[in-house]
N, C-alpha and C positions, 0 to 999 in steps of 0.2 A: 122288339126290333134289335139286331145283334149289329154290331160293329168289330172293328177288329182288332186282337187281342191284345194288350198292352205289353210294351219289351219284347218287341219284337223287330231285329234292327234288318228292314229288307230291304235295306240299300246297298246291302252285300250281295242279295240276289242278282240273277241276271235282268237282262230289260224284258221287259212285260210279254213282248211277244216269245219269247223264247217257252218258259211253259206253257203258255196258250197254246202256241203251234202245235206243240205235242196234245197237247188235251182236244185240241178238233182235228188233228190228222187220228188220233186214237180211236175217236167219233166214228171219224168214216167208215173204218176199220171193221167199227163194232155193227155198222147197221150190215154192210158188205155182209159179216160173217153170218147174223141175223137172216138175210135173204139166201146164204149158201144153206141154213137148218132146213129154210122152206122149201129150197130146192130139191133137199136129199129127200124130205118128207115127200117128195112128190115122184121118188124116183127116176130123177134125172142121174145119167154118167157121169163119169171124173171122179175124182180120188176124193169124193165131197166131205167125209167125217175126217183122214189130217187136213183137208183145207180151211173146212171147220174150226176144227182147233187151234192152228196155227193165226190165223184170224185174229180169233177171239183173244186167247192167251198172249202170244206174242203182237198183233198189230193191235190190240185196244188194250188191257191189262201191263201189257210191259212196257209200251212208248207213253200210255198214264206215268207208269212207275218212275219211267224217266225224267219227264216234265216235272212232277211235285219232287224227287228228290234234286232234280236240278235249280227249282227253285227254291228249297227249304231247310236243303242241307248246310247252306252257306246262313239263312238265316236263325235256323237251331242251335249253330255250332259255333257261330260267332267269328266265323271265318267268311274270308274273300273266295269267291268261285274261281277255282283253278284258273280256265278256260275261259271264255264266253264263246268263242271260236265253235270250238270242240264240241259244245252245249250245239250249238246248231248244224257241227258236220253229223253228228250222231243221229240227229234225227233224221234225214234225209238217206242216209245210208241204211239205218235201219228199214226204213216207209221204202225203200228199193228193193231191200231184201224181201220182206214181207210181200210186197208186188211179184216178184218173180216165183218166187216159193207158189204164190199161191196162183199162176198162171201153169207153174208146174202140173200141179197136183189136178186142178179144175180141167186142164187139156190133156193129161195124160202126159206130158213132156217131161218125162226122167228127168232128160239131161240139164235142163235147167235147175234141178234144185242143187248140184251145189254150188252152181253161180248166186244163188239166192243166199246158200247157206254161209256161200263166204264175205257177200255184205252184211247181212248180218252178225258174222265175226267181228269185224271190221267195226261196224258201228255200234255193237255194244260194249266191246274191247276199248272205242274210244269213250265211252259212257263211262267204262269202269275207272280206268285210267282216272280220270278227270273228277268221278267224285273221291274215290281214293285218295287224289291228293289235295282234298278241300278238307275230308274229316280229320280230327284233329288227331295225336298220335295215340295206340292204342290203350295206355295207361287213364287218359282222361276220359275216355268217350262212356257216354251214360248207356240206358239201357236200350232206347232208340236206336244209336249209333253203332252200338254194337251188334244186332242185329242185322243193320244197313248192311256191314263188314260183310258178315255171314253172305247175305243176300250176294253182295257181289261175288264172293268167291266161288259160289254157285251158278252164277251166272257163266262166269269165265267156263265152268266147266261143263257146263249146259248147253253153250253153244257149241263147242268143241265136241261135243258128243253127238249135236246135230249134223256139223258137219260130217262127221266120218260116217251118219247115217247116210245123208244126202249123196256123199260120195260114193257108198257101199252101194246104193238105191240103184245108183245110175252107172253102175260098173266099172266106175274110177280106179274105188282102192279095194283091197279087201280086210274083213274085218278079224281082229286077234283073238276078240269073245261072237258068242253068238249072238246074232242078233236081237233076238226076242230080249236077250238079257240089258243088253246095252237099249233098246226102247222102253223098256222096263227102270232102270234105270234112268236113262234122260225123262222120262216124262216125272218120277219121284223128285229128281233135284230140280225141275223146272217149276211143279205145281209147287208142290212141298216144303222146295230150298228157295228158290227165289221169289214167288209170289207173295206165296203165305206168308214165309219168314219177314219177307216186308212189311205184309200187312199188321203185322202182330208189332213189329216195331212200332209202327208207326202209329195204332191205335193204341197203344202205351203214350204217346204224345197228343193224339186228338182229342182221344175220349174222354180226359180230367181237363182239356183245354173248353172242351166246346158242352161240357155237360157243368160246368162250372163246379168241380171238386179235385179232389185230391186224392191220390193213392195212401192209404194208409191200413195200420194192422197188418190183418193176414194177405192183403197184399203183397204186402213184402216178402213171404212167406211160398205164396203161390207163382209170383216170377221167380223164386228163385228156382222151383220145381221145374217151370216151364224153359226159364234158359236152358238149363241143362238135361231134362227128357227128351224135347222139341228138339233141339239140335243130336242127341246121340241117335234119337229115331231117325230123323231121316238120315242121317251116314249109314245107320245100320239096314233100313230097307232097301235103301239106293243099293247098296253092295250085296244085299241077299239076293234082289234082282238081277243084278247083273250077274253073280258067278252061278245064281241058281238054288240059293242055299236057301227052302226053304224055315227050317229053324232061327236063322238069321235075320230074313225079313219079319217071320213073326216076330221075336223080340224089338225089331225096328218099329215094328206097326204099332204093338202095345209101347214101348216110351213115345211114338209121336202123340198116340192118342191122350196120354197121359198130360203128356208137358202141355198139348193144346186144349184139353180138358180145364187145366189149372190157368192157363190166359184167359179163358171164356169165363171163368167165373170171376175175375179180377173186370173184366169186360161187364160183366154181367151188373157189380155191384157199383161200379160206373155209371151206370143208364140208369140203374133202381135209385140214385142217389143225386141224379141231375136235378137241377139248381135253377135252370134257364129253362125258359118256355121251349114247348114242340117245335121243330125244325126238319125242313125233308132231309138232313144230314142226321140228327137223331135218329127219326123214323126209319130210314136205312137201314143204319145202324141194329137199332133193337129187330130188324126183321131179319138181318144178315147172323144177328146171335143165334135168335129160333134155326135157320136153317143151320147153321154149323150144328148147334149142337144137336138138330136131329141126323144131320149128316154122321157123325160119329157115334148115333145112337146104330143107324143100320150099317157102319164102316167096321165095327168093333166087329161083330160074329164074322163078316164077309171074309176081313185079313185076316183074324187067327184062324179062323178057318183056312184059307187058300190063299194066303198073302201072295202066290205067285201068279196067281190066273191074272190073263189078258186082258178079259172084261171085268176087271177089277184094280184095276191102276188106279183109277179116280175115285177106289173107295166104293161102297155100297149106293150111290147114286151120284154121278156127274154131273145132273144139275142143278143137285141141291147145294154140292161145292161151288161149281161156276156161275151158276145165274142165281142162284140164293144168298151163297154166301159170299163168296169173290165178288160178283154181280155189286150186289146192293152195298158192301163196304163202299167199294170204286165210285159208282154213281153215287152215294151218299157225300164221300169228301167231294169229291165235281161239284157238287153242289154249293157246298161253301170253299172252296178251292177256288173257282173262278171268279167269283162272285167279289171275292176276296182279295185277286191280285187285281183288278178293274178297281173294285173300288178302291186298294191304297192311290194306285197311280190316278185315279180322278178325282176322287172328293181327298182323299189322304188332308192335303195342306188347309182345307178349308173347313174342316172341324172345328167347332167354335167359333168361326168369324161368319157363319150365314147356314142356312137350314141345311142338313147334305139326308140321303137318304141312306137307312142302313146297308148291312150286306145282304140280305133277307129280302128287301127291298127290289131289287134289281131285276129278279126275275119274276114269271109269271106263279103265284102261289097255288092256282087252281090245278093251272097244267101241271104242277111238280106232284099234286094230289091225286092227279090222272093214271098220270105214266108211274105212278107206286103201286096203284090199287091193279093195275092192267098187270102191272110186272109180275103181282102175286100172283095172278092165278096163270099168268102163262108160267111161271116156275110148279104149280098145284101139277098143271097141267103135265108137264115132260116129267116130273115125276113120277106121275100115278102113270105114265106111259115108259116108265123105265120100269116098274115095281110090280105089273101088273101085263095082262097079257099084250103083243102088240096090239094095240087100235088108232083110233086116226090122231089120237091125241098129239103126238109129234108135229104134225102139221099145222092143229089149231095152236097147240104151245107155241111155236117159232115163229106163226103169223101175229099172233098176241106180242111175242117178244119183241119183234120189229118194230110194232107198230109204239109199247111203250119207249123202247130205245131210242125210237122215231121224234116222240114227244120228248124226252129228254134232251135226247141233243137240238133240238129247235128251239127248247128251251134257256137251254144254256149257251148255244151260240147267237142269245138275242141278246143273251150279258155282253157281249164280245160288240155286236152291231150296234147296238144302241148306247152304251155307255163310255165305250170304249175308244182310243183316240183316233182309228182308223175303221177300215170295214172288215169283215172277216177272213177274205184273198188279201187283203196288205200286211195282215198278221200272218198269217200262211207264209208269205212270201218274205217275210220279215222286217214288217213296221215296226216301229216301238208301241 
């Protein structure tokens, strides 16, 4: 039975609904894009593979990202949340943008994405802003935070580079590079620079939290490879992409893979050396390892080889990155993320004065055992149907996906209904 972590001061966080909100409007996001896979698998019209993505990555993956750094950055860092305002105009601007974007793409309406693409601006532009000035100055910030930095600076530039796509798309503006280069590019700083580089921050802080160890040895040794490979990789594919230079992006591909090579195995000796009983955030965890590193097993020949090709943005297989590895990280902290900010604000004070339930507790443990085992093989699944000739696998994959995604998020928004101080529309709408 896990409870929650000690020293940890989250009364500097924002009120409770504020990363909730994010984390179930992120949900919604994520089934939506779930049922847009099954739809393309069925070949239905619309621009369904970006509306797809745009989904998954930006409406579930980066309005996630928002809600836990908006909640954790202030309690990490030992600092007061910029904003609390800001915390909830961002999200609403973004869950806008991603709306329209993606009404775009599903109807064929150009002209709407760069009204999509300029809330969007807007609302992670105020995201950035606001954690920006909660972290502390650059001289102090550990190796989480630093990271964070990175993550944001990418961000700024990632949307900006959607924009002038959106705009380009729909006959607005015209563009100074070509195309192909500048999508090439925004999709590298988007997956590459701001997801991953998040995630790698931030499981540098989960994984010695929540596996009950420590970084030590050749740890130390191995971030140091990974700050600095990981970061000159992806500047250097992003820009091999965009001006075309393949030589460039190959040297970019081999240091991403390198620096992300040496966090996986820092990652790796984390999990092999947990302390604390199984938990569906472990479990995750150790399955999101497996797919990374076989992602980078079939990503390594694909980029030196052709680091410029189209169908190879996302690497040697897109869903061992997205729903294997991104996938199962994100759902794995969900898991103790929510479970975690319900429980300080409900049992928090009554610890030791009368029985309280852990954070483990809260939710259903069969179903969490369901929608894991379901999520593998629909991940088996759209791989052996990327890897292999097409067959209907796409179809049964995305229907599998839904249906774990399904279970998850009913999962975790019962944390929210049943423990929680209101119902899950008054959090949405901004209860405490």
């Amino acid at each position: 039975m896990s409870v929650v972590p000690g020293g940890l001061d989250t009364e500097r966080g924002p009120p409770m609904a504020v990363p909730l909100a994010h984390f179930l409007v992120g949900l919604g996001w994520l089934l939506f894009g779930a049922a847009v896979g099954v739809a393309d698998a069925l070949g239905a019209g619309g621009l369904l593979g970006p509306a797809q993505r745009h989904l998954l990555l930006v409406g579930w993956v980066c309005i996630t990202i928002m809600g836990a750094m908006t909640q954790f950055v202030p309690v990490w860092s030992g600092r007061s949340l910029h904003s609390r305002r800001l915390a909830r105009v961002q999200l609403w601007l973004v869950t806008g943008g991603v709306g329209v974007l993606a009404v775009g793409f599903l109807r064929g309406r150009l002209g709407l994405l760069p009204v999509g693409g300029t809330l969007l601006v807007a609302g992670f532009w105020t995201f950035a802003w606001n954690i920006a000035r909660t972290l502390p100055p650059w001289r102090d910030l550990d190796v989480t935070e630093r990271h964070f930095v990175l993550a944001l600076g990418y961000l700024v530039a990632v949307t900006a580079a959607g924009w002038a796509l959106a705009a380009a798309t729909a006959g607005v503006v015209s563009l100074p590079v070509s195309r192909s280069g500048l999508v090439g590019a925004h999709v590298t700083l988007a997956v590459f620079g701001v997801v991953l580089t998040t995630v790698i921050g931030a499981l540098y802080q989960l994984a010695p939290m929540f596996t009950g160890t420590e970084h030590h040895g050749v740890d130390v040794w191995l971030r140091r490879i990974e700050e600095s490979g990981y970061l000159l990789g992806v500047l250097a594919l992003a820009g091999g992409r965009l001006v075309g230079s393949a030589p460039l992006a190959r040297a970019g591909a081999a240091l991403l893979l390198v620096g992300l090579a040496a966090f996986l195995a820092v990652f790796a000796r984390r999990l092999r050396a947990a302390t604390v009983e199984r938990t569906p955030m472990v479990t995750r965890y150790a399955v999101a390892l497996v797919a990374l590193v076989a992602w980078a097993a079939v990503t390594a020949p694909a980029w030196l080889a052709t680091p410029l090709a189209r169908d190879r943005l996302f690497g040697g297989s897109a869903a061992l990155l997205v729903v294997g590895g991104i996938g199962f990280v994100v759902l794995g902290t969900l898991y103790h993320v929510v479970p975690f900010i319900v429980w300080e604000r409900r049992y928090g004070d009554r610890l030791g004065l009368e029985p309280v339930p852990g954070v483990d507790e809260l939710y259903d443990t069969r179903l969490a055992r369901t929608d894991a085992a379901v999520l593998v093989v629909a991940t088996v699944l759209l791989v052996a149907d990327e890897v292999a000739a097409p067959t209907r696998g796409t179809l049964a994959g995305w229907s599998l996906a839904l249906v774990g995604f399904g279970l998850a998020a009913a999962n975790l928004s019962s944390v929210v209904r049943d423990h929680g101080p209101g119902s899950v529309l008054g959090t949405l709408v901004g209860g405490e």
